[in-house]
C-alpha positions in Angstrom: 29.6 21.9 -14.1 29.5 25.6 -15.5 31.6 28.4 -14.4 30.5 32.1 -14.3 32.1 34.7 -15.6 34.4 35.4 -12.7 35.9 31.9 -13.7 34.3 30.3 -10.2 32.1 27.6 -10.7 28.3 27.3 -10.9 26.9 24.0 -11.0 23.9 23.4 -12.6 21.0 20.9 -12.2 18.5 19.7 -15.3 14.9 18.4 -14.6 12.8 17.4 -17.8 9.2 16.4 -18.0 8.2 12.8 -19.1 4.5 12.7 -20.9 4.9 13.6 -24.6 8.7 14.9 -23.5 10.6 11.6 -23.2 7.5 9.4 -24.8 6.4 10.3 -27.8 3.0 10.0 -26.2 0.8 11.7 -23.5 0.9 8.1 -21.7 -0.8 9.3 -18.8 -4.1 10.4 -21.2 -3.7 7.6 -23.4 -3.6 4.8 -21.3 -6.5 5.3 -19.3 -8.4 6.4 -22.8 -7.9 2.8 -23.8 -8.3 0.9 -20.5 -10.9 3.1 -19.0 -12.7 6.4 -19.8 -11.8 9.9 -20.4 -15.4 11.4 -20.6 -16.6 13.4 -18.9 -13.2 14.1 -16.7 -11.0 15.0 -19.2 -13.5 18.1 -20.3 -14.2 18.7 -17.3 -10.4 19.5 -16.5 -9.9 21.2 -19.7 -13.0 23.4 -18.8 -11.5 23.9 -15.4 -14.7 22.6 -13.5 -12.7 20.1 -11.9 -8.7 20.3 -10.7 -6.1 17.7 -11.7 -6.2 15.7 -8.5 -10.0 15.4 -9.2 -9.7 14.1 -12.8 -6.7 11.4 -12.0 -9.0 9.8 -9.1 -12.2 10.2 -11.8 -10.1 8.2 -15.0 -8.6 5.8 -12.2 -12.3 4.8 -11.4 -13.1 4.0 -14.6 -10.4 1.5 -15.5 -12.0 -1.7 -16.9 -8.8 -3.8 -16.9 -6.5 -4.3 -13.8 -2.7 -2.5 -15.2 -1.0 -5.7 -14.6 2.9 -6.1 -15.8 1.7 -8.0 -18.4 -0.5 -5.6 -20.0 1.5 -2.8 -19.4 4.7 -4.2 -21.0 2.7 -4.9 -24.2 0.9 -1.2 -24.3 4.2 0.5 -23.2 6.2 -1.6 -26.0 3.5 0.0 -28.8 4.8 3.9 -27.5 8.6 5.3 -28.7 10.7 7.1 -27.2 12.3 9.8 -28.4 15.1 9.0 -30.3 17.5 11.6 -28.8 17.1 10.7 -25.1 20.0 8.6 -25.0 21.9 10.9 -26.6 20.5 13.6 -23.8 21.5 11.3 -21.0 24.8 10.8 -22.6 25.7 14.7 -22.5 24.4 15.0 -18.8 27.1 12.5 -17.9 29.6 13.7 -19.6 29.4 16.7 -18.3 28.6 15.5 -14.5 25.3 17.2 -14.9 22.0 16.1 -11.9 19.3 15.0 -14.4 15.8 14.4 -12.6 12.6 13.3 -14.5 9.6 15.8 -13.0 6.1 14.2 -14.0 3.1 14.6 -12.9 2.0 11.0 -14.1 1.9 7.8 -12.5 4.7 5.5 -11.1 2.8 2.9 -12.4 3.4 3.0 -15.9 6.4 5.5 -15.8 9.1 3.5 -14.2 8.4 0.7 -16.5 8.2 2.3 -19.4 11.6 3.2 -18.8 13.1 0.4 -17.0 11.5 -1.4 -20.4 13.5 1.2 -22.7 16.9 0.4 -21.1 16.8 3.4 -18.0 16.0 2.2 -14.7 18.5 4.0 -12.5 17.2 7.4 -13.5 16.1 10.0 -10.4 11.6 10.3 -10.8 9.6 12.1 -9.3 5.7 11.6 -9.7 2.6 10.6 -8.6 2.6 6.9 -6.9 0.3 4.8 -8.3 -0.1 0.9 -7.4 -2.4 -2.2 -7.7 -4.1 -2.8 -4.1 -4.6 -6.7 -3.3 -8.5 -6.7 -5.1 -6.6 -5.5 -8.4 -7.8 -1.7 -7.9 -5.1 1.1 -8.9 -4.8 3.3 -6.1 -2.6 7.0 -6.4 -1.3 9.1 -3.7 -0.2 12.5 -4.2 3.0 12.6 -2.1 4.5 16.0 -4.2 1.3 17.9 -3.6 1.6 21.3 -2.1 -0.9 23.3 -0.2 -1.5 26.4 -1.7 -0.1 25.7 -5.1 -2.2 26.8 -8.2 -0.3 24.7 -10.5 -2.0 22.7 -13.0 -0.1 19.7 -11.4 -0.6 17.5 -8.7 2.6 17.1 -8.1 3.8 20.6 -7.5 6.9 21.0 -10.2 7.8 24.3 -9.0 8.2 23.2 -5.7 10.6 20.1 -6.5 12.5 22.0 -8.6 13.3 24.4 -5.9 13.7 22.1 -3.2 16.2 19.9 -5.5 18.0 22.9 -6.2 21.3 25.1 -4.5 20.8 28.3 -4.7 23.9 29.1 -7.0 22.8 26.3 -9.4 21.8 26.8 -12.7 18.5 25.4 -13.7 17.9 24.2 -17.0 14.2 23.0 -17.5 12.4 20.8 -20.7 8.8 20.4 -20.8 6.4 20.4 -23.3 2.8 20.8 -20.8 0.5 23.2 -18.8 2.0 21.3 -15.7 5.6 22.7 -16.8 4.2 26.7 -16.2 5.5 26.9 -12.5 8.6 25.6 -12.9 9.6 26.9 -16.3 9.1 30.5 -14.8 11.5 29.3 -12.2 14.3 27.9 -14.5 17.4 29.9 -15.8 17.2 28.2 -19.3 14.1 26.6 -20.8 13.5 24.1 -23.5 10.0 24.6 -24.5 7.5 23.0 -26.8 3.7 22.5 -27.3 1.9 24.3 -24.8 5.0 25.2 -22.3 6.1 27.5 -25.8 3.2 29.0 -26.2 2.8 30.1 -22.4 6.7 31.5 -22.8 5.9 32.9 -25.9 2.4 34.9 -24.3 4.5 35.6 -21.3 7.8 37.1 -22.4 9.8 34.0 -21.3 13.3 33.6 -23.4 13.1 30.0 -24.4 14.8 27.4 -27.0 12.2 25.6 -28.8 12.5 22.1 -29.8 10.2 19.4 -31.4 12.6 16.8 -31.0 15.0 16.1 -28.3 18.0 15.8 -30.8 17.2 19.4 -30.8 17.7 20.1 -27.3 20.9 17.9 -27.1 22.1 20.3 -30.1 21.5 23.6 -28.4 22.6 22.2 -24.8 25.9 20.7 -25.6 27.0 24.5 -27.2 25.6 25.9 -23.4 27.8 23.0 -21.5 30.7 23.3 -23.4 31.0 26.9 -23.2 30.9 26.5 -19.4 28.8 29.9 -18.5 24.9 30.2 -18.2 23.7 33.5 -17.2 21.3 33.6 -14.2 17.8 34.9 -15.5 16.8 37.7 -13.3 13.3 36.5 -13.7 13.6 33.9 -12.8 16.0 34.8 -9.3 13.0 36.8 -8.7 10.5 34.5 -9.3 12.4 32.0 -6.6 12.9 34.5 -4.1 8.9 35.5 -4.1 8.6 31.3 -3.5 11.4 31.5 -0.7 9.6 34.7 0.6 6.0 33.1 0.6 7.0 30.1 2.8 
């Protein structure tokens, strides 16, 4: 909990990406570019010829091996995680902090990898992703949103707003393109990779970070001194969401 600085309090609410954020790793590009095939749909979405949703059903068709427990537990064992996320989780609880990990990955390989790393009571959201009886992975997009023009298929922005009071504090880490909508929603951002360059090239105040021993650093001096500022842009970027329907 936070307090302003009338001395009432402000609660406050962290959601942090997963893919190359908590793994070391893009998982979600590097699994399927050993078990299946990235070309041409990875391009494709870099190019913008084809949207996310369009390039996860076109790498999920061209698995060649069937993601059984099995072979995910010995690929997911070959990927760290970041050394500081423990100590992340750690400060959250001490300080009575909501953490949810926002992905727009897979359930299939998500979950474990973290249930496999010691964190299996952890709030996710993501894409679902299963085995069907044949062996086939199948994905449904249950957090896509109708409308949105995030690079996501599950809309980040909108989960973050949803999850959210509206006198909570919103502290957001990402690294990715999917982490633009929400990052421009967030009071205090923890940005790296390509979320820092997009703050960076669009005036958004930001803590950078390579590792998350970095962000554990910079948040424990913000949840210890028990005020975070609301950023007006981001008020104003939420109200336009509320405003939109």
């Amino acid at each position: 909990m936070t307090t302003n600085i009338k001395g009432q309090l402000n609660p406050v609410r962290i959601f942090c990406d997963f893919d190359g954020t908590i793994s070391t790793k893009d998982i979600g590009y590097d699994l399927f570019d050993r078990y299946g095939e990235q070309t041409p749909w990875h391009d494709d979405l870099v190019d913008e010829r084809i949207g996310i949703r369009e390039y996860w059903l076109g790498v999920v068709g061209t698995l060649t091996h069937i993601l059984t427990d099995h072979l995910l537990d010995e690929y997911l064992r070959t990927i760290p995680i970041d050394n500081g996320f423990a100590e992340l989780l750690q400060l959250v609880r001490d300080h009575n902090v909501p953490f949810t990990v926002l992905s727009d990955g897979l359930s299939i390989y998500l979950h474990r990898f973290l249930t496999l790393n010691g964190y299996d009571d952890l709030e996710i959201v993501c894409n679902e992703a299963w085995n069907d009886d044949e062996g086939k992975l199948q994905v449904r997009f249950s957090h896509a949103a109708d409308g949105c023009e995030c690079p996501s298929t599950v809309c980040k922005r909108n989960v973050v707003l949803t999850r959210s009071a509206p006198d909570e504090r919103i502290i957001y880490i990402g690294d990715g393109s999917s982490d633009f909508c929400p990052a421009e929603c967030a009071d205090v951002i923890f940005a790296k990779g390509n979320l820092a360059a997009y703050c960076n090239k669009n005036g958004l105040p930001h803590h950078s970070w390579k590792h998350l021993a970095e962000v554990v650093k910079e948040l424990e001096k913000i949840l210890t001194r028990r005020r975070i500022r609301p950023r007006r842009q981001a008020e104003l970027a939420r109200k336009r969401v509320w405003e939109s329907g």
